[in-house]
Structures are given as structure tokens and as C-alpha cells.
N, C-alpha and C positions, 0 to 999 in steps of 0.2 A: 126556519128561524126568523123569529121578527123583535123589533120595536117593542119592548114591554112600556107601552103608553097607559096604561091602568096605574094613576096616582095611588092608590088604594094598597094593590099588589106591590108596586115599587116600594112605598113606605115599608110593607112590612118584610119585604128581603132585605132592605137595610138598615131595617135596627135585628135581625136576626144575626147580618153582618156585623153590625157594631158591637155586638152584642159575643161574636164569636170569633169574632178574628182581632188579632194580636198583629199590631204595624202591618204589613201589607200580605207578607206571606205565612201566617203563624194561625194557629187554630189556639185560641184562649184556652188553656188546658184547666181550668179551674171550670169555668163557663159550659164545658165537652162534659167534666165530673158532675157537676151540680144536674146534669139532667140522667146522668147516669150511664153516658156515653163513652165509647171506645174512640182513640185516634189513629191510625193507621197513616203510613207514607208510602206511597205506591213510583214507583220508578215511575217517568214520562220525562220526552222528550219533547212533545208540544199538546201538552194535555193527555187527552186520551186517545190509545191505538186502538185496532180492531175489535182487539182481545177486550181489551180495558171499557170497549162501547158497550160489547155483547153484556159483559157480568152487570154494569152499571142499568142497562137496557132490562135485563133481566128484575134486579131489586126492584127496578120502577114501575114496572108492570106487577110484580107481586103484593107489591104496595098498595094498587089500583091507580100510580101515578102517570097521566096522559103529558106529562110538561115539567120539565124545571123550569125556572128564573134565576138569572144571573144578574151581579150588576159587579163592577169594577173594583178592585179594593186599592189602587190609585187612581189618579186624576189622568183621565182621557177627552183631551180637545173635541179628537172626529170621530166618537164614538158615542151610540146612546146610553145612555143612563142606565138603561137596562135590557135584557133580553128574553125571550122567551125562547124555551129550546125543547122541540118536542123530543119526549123520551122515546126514542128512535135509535137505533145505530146511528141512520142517516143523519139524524139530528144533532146529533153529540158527535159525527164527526165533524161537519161541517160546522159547528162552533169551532173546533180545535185548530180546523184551516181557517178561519175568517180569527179567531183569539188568541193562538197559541203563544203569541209575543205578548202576553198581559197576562197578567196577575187579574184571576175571575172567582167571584165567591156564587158558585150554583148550592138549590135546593129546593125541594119542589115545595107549590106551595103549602102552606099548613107546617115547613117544617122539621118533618119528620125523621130528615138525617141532611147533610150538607156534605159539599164538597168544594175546597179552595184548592184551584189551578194555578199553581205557583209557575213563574218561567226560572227555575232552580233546579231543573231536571228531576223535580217530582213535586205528587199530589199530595192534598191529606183528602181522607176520606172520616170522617165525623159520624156517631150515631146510633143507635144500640146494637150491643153485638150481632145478634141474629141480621139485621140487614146489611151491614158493613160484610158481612161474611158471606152474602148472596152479591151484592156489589164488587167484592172483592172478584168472588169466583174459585173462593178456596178458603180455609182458617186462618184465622189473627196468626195465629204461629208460625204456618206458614208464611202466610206475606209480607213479615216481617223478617222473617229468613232470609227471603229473597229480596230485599230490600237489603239486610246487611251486606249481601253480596254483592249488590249494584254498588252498595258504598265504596266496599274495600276492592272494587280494581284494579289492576295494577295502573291499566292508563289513566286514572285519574292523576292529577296534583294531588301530593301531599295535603296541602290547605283544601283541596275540592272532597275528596275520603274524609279528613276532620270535620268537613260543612255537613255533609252526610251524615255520616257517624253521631256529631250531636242532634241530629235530629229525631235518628233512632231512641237517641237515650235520655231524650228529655218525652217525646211520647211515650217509652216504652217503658219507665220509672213511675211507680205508682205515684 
């Protein structure tokens, strides 16, 4: 993982951000429609796990994608402006260990599908079905199944199940 120092690259992951995200942890769901795209919220506790690397590793090599870019979707002092993150397990873990306490908006470039890292104990993952479904590592229905179940359990807060809970049903609400 390095320094995305490419003024060029940088600009245009951040107006795709600007462009897609809603206050700092929100996939713009109108912005997701207009391109004809699914939104999906994937449990995570500091980005993405093993599991969650492989599927993601997976779409991105299907795609022919050698790299994401990330940049912040708040304001970070000791952090660069942006990253480059090679589509790797290794890669996409070792973002999760060096970002997992930030809110990160990845996509590789050109594009093609996104992913905002929320620190809210989950992902959204952005993009047309067919690859959000190979990133996933399973169907929308499914992982959104299982997603409601991360929501409703019992050790959550009441208030933490309700945070959850609308999240599913404002993505999951045409």
C-alpha cells in the first residue's frame, strides 16, 4: 500500500466520492440508482476480514482490476490524502490494519463499483449486481440476510439494532 501521489488519480476518486457518498458514512442512494447500481452493507468490524478480502480480491481480478484507491471521507491531520491499495488479500488487509479506525471511500480506478469503510461495524459495498455479488461472495439476498442478523443480536443496544436495522431498510427499500 502506498501514497496515492497521482494529482490526476486523486482528483478523480474524489469527485466519485463526492459524488457517492452522503455525510461521511452514507452511499448517496439516488447517485448508487442513476448508474444503475445495487447497495449492499456487509457486517465488519475494522473493514474487511479474511473472508471479506478473498470475495473483494476476487471481483477485482475478474474485473481485470490490479489496484484500488482510497481517500478519507473525513478530515485526517497524519494521513495522506489518498492511497493506493493493491487488489491483493494482503493488500486489502493491511489497509484494514493501518485504516480500520477511519471512514475510507475505495474504488478502483475507472470506477467501476466502490466501497465506503465505515467505523459503524459495517461496509456498503456499491455497483452493479453481477459484481457486488462476486465481491460479496454470495447473492444480494443472501447478504443481506445476513446482515439482518448481525443487526438484530441480542448483545447489541437497542439504539445499536435500530442503527443497523435502518440501514438495511433504507438500502433495501427501492
Amino acid at each position: 500500500m502506498t501514497e496515492l501521489d497521482d494529482d490526476q488519480s486523486l482528483e478523480e476518486i474524489r469527485n466519485l466520492a463526492k459524488d457517492l457518498v452522503q455525510h461521511v458514512t452514507g452511499i448517496r442512494k439516488s447517485a448508487a440508482d442513476d448508474r444503475g447500481w445495487v447497495v449492499v452493507a456487509v457486517e465488519s468490524a475494522s473493514h474487511f476480514d479474511e473472508s471479506d478480502a478473498e470475495s473483494l480480491t476476487r471481483a477485482l481480478r475478474s474485473a481485470g482490476v490490479d489496484e484500488m484507491v482510497g481517500v478519507p471521507t473525513e478530515t485526517l491531520e497524519s494521513e495522506p490524502a489518498g492511497l493506493r491499495i493493491p487488489a491483493t488479500c494482503e493488500g486489502l488487509r493491511e489497509f484494514s490494519h493501518r485504516c480500520g479506525h477511519f471512514n475510507y471511500f475505495l474504488s478502483p480506478p475507472g470506477g467501476s463499483f466502490a466501497v465506503l469503510c465505515t467505523v459503524e461495524d459495517h461496509f456498503l459495498i456499491t455497483g452493479a449486481p453481477e459484481i457486488v455479488q462476486v465481491a460479496l461472495g454470495k447473492g444480494i439476498a443472501e447478504a443481506w440476510s445476513d446482515f439482518l442478523e448481525f443487526a438484530q443480536d441480542p448483545d447489541w443496544s437497542e439504539e445499536e439494532r435500530g442503527r443497523l436495522a435502518s440501514v438495511a431498510e433504507f438500502y433495501r427499500s427501492p
